[in-house]
RONUNU-212517 format. One record per residue: chain; x, y, z of N, C-alpha, C in turn. Coordinates in Angstrom, 1 decimal. Example, Ala and Ser with C-alpha at 12.3 -4.5 7.8 and 13.67 -1.06 7.14 Angstrom:
<recs>
REC   chaine      n.u      n.v      n.w     ca.u     ca.v     ca.w      c.u      c.v      c.w
REC        A     13.2     -5.7      7.8     12.3     -4.5      7.8     13.2     -3.3      7.8
REC        A     12.8     -2.2      7.1     13.7     -1.1      7.1     12.9      0.0      7.9
</recs>
This chain:
<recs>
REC   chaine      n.u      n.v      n.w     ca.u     ca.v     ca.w      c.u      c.v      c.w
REC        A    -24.6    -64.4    127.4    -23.3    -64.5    126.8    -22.2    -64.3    127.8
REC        A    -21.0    -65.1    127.8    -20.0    -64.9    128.5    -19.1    -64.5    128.2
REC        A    -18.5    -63.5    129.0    -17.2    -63.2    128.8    -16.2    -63.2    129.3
REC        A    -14.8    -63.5    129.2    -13.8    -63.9    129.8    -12.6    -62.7    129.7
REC        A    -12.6    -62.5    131.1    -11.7    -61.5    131.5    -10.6    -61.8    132.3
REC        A     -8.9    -61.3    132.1     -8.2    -61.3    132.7     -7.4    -59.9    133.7
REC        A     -7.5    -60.4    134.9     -7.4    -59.2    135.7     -6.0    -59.4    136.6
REC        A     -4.9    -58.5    136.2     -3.6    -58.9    136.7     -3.1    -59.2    138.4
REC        A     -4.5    -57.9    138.9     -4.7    -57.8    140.8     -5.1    -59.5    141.1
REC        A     -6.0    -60.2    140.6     -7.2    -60.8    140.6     -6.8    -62.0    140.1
REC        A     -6.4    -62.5    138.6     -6.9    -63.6    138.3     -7.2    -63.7    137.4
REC        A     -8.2    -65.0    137.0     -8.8    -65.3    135.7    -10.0    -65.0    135.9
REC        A    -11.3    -64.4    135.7    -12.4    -64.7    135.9    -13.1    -64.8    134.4
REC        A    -14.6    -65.9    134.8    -15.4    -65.7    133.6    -16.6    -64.8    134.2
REC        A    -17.1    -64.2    133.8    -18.9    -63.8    134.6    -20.0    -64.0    133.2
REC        A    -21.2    -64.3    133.8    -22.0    -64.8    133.2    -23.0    -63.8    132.8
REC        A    -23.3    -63.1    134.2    -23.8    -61.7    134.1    -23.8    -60.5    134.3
REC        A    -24.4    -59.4    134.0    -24.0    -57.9    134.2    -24.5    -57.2    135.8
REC        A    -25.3    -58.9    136.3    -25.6    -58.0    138.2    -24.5    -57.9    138.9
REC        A    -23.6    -56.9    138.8    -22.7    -56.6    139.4    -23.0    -56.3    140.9
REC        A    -24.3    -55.6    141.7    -24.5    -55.0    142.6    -23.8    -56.0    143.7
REC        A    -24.4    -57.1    143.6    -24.1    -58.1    145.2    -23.1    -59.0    144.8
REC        A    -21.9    -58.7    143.5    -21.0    -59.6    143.2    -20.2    -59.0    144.7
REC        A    -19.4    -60.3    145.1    -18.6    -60.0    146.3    -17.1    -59.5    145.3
REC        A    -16.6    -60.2    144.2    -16.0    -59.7    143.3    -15.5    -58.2    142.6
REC        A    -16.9    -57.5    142.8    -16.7    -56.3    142.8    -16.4    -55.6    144.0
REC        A    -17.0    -55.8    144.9    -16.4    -55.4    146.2    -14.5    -55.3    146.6
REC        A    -14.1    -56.4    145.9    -12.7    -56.7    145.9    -11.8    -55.7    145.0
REC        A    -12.4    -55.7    143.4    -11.8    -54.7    142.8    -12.0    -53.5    143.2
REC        A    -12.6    -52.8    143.6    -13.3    -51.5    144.1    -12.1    -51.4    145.4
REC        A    -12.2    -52.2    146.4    -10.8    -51.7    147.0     -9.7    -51.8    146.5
REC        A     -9.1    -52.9    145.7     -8.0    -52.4    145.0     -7.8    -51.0    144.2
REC        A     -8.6    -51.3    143.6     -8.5    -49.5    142.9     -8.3    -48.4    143.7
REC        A     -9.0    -49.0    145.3     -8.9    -47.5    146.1     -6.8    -47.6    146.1
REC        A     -6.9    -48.8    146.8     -5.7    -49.4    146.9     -4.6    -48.4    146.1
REC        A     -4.8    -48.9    144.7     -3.7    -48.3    143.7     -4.0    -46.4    143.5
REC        A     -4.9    -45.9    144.1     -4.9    -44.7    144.3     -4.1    -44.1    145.2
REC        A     -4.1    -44.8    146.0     -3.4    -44.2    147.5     -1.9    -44.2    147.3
REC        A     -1.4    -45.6    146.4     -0.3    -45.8    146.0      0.6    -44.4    144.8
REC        A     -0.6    -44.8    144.0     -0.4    -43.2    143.1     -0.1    -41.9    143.5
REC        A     -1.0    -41.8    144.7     -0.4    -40.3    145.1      0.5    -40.7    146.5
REC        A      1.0    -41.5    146.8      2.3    -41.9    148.0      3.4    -41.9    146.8
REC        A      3.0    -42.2    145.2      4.3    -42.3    144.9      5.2    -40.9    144.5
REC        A      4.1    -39.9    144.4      4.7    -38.3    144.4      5.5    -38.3    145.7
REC        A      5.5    -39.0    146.3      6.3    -38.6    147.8      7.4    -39.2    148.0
REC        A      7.4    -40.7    147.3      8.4    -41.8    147.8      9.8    -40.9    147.4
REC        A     11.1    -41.0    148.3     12.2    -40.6    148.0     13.2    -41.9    147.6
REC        A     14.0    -41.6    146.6     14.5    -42.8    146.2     15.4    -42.0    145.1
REC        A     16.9    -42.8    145.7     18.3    -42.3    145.1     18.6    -40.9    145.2
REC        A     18.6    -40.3    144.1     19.0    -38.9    143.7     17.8    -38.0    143.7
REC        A     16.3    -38.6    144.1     15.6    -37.5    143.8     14.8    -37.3    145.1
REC        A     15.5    -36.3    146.0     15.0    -35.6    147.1     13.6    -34.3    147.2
REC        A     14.2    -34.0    146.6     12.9    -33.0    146.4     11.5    -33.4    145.9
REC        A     10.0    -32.9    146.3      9.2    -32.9    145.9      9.0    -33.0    144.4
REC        A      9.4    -32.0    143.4      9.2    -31.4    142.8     10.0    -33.0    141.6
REC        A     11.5    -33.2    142.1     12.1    -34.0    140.8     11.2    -35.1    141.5
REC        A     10.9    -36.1    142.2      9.9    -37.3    142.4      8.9    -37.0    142.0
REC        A      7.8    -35.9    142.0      7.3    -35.9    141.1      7.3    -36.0    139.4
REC        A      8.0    -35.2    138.9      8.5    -34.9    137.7      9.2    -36.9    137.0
REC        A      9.4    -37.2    138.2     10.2    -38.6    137.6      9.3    -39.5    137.5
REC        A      8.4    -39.5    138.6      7.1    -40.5    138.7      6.2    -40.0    137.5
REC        A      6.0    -38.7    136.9      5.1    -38.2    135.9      5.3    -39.0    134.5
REC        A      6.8    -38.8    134.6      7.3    -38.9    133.2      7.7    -40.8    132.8
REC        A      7.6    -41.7    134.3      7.5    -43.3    134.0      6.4    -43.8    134.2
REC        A      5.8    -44.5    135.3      4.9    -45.2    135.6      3.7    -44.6    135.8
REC        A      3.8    -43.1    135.9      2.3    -42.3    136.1      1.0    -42.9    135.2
REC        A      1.7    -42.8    134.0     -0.2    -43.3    132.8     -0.4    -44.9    132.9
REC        A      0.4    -45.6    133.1      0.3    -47.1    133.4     -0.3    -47.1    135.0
REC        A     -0.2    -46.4    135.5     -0.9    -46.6    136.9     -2.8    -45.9    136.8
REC        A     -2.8    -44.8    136.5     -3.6    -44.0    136.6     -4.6    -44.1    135.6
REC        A     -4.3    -44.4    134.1     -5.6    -45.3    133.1     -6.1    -46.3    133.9
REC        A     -5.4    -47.4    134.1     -6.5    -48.7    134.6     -7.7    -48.3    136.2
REC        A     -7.2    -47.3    136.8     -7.8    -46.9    137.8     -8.3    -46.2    137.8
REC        A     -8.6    -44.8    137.1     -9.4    -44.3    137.1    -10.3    -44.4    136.1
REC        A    -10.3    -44.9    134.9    -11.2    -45.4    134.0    -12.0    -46.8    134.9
REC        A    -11.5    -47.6    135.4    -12.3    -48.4    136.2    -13.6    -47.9    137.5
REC        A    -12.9    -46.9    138.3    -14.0    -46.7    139.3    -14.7    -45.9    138.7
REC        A    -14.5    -44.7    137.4    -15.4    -43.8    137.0    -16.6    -44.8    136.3
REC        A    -16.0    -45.5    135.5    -17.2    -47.0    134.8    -17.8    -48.0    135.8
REC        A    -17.4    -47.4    137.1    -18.2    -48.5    138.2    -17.7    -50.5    137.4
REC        A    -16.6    -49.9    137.5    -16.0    -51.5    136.9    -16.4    -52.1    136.1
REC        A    -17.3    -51.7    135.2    -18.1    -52.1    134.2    -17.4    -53.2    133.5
REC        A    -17.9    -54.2    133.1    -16.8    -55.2    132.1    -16.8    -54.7    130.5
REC        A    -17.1    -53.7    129.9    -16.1    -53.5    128.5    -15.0    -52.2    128.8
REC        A    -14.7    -52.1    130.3    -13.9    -51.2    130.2    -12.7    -52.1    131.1
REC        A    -13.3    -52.9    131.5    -12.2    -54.0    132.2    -10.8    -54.6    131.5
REC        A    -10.8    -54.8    130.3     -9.4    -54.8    130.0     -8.1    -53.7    129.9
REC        A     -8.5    -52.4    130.5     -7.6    -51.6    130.9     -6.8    -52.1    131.9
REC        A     -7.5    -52.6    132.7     -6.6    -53.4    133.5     -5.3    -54.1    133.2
REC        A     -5.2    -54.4    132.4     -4.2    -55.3    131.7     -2.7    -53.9    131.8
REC        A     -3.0    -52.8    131.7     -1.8    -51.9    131.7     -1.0    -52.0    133.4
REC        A     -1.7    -52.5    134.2     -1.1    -52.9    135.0      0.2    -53.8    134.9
REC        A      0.0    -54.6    133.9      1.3    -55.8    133.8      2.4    -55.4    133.7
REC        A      2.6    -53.3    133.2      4.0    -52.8    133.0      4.7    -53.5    135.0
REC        A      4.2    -53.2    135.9      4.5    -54.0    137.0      5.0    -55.2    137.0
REC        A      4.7    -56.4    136.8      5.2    -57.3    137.0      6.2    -58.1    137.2
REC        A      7.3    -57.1    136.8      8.6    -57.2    137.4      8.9    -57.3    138.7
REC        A      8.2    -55.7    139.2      8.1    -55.4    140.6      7.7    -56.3    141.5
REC        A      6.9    -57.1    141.2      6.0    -57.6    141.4      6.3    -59.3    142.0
REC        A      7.2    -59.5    141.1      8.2    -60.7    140.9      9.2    -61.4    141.7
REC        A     10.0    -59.3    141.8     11.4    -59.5    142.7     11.1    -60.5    144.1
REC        A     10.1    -59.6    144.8     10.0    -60.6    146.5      9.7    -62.1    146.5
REC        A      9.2    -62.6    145.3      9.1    -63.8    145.1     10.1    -64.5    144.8
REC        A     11.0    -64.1    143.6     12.0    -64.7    143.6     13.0    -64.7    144.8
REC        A     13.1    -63.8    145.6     13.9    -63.4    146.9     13.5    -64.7    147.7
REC        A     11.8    -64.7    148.2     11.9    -65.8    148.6     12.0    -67.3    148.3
REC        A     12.2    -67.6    146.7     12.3    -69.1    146.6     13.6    -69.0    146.3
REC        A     14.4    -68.5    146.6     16.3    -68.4    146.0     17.0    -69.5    147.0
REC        A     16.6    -69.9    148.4     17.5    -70.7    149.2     16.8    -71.9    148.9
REC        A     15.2    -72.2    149.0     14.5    -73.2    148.8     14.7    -74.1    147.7
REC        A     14.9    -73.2    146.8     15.5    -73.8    145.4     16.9    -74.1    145.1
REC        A     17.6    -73.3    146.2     18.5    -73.6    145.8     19.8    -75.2    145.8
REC        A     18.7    -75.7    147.4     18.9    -77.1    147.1     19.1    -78.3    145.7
REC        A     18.1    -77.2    144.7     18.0    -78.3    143.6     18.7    -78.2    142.4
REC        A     19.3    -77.0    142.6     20.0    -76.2    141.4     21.5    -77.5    141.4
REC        A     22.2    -77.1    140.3     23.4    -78.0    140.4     24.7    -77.4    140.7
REC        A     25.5    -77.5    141.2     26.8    -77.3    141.4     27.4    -76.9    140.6
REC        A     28.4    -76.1    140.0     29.2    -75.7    139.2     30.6    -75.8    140.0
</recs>
């Protein structure tokens, strides 16, 4: 039986079967996750605006993006990526704003050839 999974790092994937061992696919998510770990605890540190101290950057990072980061990643490597725990993943998409901005940054002149005049 197949099942069809969407993964926001990743893609669309279908998989057919459960031998995950020598999927090169798993190999990929597995560093992302390390990936979005390292990010998670760099983000207790990031300084940004008003919040200098250890203590409020943590307290700020706890209280927004902390559980949208930290479900899809740690329920994933503890399940060894398992696919019925893979649509956690999906909590990731609170990002894609973020995610967005440097894209739009760089098609703004490219495009802007085509835009119209006012």
């Amino acid at each position: 039986m197949k099942k069809k999974i969407i993964d926001p790092a990743t893609g669309e994937f279908e998989y057919s079967t459960y031998n995950r061992s020598s999927d090169n696919l798993y190999n990929i998510e597995l560093v992302i996750d390390i990936i979005f770990c390292v990010e998670i605890l760099l983000n207790f540190l990031k300084k940004e605006g008003v919040y200098k101290s250890i203590k409020s950057i943590g307290w700020k990072y706890l209280t927004s993006y902390f559980i949208w980061d930290i479900v899809p990643t740690v329920v994933c490597l503890v399940n060894n990526e398992h696919i019925d725990v893979y649509w956690v993943k999906l909590f990731r998409l609170v990002h894609l704003k973020r995610m967005i901005i440097p894209l739009n940054l760089l098609l703004i002149y490219p495009l802007s050839s085509f835009s119209k005049k006012r």
